[in-house]
N, C-alpha and C positions, 0 to 999 in steps of 0.2 A: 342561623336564627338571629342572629346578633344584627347580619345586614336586613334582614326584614325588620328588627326594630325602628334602625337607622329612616330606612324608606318611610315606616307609616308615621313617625315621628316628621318627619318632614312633609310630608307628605298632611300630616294634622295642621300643622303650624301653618302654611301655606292654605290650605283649606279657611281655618280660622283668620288669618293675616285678611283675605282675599272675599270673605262674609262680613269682616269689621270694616274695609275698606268701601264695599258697597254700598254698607247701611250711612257710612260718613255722608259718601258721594250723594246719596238717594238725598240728608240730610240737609248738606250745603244748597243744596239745588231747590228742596221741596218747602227748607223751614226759614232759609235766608231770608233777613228782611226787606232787601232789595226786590227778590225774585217775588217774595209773597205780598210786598207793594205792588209790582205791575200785574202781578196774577189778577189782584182784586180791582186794578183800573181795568185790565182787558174784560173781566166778568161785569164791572161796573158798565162797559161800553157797547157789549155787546148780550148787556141784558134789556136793552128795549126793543129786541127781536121777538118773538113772537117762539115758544118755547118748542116748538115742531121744527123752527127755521134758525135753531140756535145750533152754533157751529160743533164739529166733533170730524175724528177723524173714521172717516166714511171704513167700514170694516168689510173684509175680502173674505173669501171662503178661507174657512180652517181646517178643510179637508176638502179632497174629491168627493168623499163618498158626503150627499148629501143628508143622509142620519147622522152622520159622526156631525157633521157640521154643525145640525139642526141642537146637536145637545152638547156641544162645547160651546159654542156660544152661547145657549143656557148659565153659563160659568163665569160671571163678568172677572174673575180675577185673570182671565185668559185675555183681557180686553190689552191689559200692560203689555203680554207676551207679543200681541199682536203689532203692538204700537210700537215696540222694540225693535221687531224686524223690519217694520217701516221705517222708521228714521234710522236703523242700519242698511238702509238700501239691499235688505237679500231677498230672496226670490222664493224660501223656505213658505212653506203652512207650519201653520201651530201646529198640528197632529205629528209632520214631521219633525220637530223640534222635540214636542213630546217625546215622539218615540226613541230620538238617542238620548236624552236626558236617561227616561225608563232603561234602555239600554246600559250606558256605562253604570248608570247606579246597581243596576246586574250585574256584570262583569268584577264593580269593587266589592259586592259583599261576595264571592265565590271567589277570587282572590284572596279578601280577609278572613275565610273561612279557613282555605287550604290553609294558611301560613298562623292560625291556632292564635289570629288575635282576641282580644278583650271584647266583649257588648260596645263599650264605650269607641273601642278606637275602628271595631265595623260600622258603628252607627255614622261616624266624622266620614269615615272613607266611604261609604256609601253617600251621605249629605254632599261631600265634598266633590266627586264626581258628577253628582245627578244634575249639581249646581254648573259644574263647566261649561256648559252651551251659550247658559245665561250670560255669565263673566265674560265669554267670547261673545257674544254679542255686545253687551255691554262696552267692554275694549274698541267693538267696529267702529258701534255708534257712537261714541266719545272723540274719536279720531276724523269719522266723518263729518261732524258737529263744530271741530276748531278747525280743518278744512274752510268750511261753509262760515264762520266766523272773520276768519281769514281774505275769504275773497268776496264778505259782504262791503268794502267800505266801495271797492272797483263796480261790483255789482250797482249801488247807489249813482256811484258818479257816471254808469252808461246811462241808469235806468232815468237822471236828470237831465244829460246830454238829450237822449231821447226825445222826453216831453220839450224841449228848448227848439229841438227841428220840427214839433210841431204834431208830434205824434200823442194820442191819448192815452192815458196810463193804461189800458188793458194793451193796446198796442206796442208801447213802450216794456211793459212785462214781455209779451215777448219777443220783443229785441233780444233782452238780455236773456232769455231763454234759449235763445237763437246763436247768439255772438258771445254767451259767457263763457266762462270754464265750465266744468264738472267740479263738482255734485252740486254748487248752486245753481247751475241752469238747468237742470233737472224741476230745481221748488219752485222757480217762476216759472218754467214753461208750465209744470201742471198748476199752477195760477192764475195762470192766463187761460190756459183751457176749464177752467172752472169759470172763468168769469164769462168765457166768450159762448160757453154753452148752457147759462144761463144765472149761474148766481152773480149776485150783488158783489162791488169789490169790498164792502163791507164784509161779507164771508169767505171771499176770498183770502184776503188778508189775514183773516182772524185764524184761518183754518193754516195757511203757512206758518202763522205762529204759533200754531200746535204743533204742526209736524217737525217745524224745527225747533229743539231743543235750547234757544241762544238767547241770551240776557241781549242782544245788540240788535238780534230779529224780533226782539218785543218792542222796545225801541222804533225801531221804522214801523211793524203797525200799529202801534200808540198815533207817532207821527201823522201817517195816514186816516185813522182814524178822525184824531181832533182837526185835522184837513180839511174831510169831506164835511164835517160839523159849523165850522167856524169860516173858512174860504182862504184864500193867500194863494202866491206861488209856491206850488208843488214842486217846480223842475227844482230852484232855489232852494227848499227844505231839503229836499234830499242828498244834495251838493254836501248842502252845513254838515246835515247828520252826517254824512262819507267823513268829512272832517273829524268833527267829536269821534265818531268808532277809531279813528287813526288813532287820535290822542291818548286814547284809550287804550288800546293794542300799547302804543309805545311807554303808557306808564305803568303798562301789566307786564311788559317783559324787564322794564329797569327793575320792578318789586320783585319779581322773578329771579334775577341778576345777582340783588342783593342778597336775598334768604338762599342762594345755590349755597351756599356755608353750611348751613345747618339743616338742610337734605342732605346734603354729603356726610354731613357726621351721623345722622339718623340711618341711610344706610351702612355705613361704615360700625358702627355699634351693633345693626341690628342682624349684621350678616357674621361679625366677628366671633358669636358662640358657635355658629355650622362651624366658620372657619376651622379657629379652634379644634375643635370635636372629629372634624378629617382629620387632620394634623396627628392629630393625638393616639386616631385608629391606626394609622399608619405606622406611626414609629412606637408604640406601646398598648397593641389591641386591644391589654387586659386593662388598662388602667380605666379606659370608663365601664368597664364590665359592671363594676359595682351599680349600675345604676338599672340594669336589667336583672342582674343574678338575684340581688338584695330584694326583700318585702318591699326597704323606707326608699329603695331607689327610684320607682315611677312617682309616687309623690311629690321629692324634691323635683324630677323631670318638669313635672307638668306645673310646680310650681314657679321654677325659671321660668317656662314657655307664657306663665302666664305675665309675672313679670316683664318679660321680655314685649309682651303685646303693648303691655301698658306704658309701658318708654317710645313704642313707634307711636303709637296713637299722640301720647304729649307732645314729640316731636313734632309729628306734621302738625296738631292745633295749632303751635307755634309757629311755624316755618311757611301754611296755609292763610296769606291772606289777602282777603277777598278785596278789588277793585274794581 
């Protein structure tokens, strides 16, 4: 009984670590004042469309079965689940995702039942599970996302090389659709096929900068946008921009560089009570018995755990910053 404590105890901690980390991420991302500047210039830019012709990311069936389809998309909060699996490039329907969400969060409360846990710590391991798919996708499209950041500055400098031989920018899209890497020649080639089968590169653009997730891809359609507005060379903007993104990239991995100190000590502190706590099972089982045998011992538990949360969170605010 003592290693089923162990388990759901970690097993909580990691759950809640991995809810708090999400809600940051959602936060840096959705309430920054950088990201919520360009948010309001792309809605500023592309609110002189005509509100039928206003951009979004076009939504795929969420099931086979056309009933199920017809009433989860009824559900606009399924709209996010949708657009998750999109910018993680998977092949998944929301009804599938649903159902091993529904799945594990089964599987943890009949586990937490067997093993005579608390309301409290079935209801985490249940949350904690049901949430996994999310987090796993979340982890893809994060990865996919600095990928595509990554081999946006190369992407620019073909997509100007391009327009400079003489080609038009729907054309020049896909070159680099054509001649890029993966996973950014994936968002221009279906760019180029949006444009080539009929929308504006006004919506074309603006719809890539939906799909992708990147402070650097708002950036080139900003670019583009105040282009087709004002007039210049294009091939030449885009060259600069590939520029600035370098620069950028290179003063976000020196910041990175310099704060690896206090990530190392933030996981080194936050991993040191598990450490500890094996250590201690190993060579004196009974010595943290106290803290299951005893009434005051889940208490103090949950109150380090909470502690504990509250030291990672300070750390990375600290250690997190943004350029």
């Amino acid at each position: 009984m003592d290693y089923w404590a162990y388990f759901i105890l970690i097993l909580a901690f990691l759950g809640l670590f991995g809810l708090i980390e999400s809600l940051i991420l959602f936060w840096s991302n959705w309430a920054g004042s950088e990201s919520r500047r360009l948010r309001m210039r792309l809605q500023t830019i592309s609110g002189e469309l005509p509100q039928s012709a206003t951009p979004r990311l076009k939504r795929g069936a969420y099931s086979t079965n056309p009933a199920t389809d017809r009433f989860l998309k009824q559900i606009q909060q399924l709209d996010a689940l949708d657009t998750l699996l999109r910018q993680a490039n998977q092949p998944y329907l929301v009804v599938q995702v649903l159902g091993v969400m529904g799945g594990l969060g089964l599987a943890a409360l009949v586990i937490s039942l067997l093993a005579g846990a608390g309301f409290l710590t079935v209801l985490i391991a249940v949350a904690v599970s049901g949430a996994a798919p999310i987090l796993v996708l979340r982890i893809i499209r994060t990865s996919r996302m600095k990928q595509i950041e990554s081999q946006l500055p190369d992407a620019l400098d073909l997509l100007g090389q391009a327009m400079r031989a003489g080609h038009a920018f729907s054309s020049a899209l896909r070159t680099v659709g054509v001649e890029g890497p993966e996973p950014i020649a994936t968002e221009f080639r279906t760019t180029s096929d949006e444009i080539s089968f009929g929308s504006t590169v006004r919506e074309g653009v603006l719809n890539l900068a939906n799909r992708v997730d990147s402070m650097d891809m708002r950036y080139f359609a900003l670019a583009v946008l105040i282009q087709s507005e004002t007039g210049g060379n294009l091939s030449n903007l885009m060259i600069d921009l590939a520029k600035l993104i370098r620069e950028r990239m290179k003063l976000r991995r020196t910041v990175k560089v310099l704060a690896a100190e206090g990530r190392l000590s933030g996981w080194i502190l936050g991993l040191l009570p598990f450490g500890f706590a094996g250590l201690m099972t190993l060579v004196n089982p009974s010595y943290l018995s106290f803290f299951w045998i005893d009434p005051g011992g889940w208490p103090i538990v949950k109150l380090m755990a909470v502690l504990l949360l509250v030291g990672v969170i300070w750390i990375r605010s600290i250690t997190n910053i943004r350029v």
